[in-house]
N, C-alpha and C positions, 0 to 999 in steps of 0.2 A: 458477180459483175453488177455496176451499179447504173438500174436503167437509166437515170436523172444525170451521169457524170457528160462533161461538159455541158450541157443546158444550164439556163438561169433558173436555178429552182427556189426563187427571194420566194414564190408563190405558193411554195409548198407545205408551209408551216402553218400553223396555226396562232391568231394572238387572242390571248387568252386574258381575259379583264375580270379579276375576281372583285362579287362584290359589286357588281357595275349595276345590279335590276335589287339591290339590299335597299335601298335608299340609306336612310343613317347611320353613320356610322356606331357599334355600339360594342366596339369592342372595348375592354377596359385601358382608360388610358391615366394621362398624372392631371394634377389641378389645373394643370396650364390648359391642357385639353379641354377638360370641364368648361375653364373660365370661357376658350374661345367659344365654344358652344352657345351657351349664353348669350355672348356679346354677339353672335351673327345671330341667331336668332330672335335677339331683341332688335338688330338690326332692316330685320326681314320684317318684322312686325312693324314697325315704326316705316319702313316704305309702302304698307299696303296701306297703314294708316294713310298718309300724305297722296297715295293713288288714288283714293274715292274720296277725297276733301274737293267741294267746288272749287272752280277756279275763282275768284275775285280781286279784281280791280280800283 
């Protein structure tokens, strides 16, 4: 018999986020992957740059 049958058991499962405390990703992937790599990282660079530039007027 099943103790959980009619009750809402949405609550009873677990979500499981593999991968979530890895930081980057580093699993082998194609050049396309590579590239975007790259490009959001140079992306990320390029806003910390422009986040410690004075402001000036």
């Amino acid at each position: 018999m099943n103790p959980h049958a009619g009750e809402n058991s949405s609550q009873d499962g677990t979500i499981v986020n593999h991968g979530r405390d890895e930081g980057r990703d580093t699993s082998v992937g194609d050049e396309g992957d590579d590239a975007n790599e790259l490009r959001f990282d140079e992306e990320a660079r390029l806003i910390r740059e422009q986040s410690h530039r004075p402001e000036t007027d």
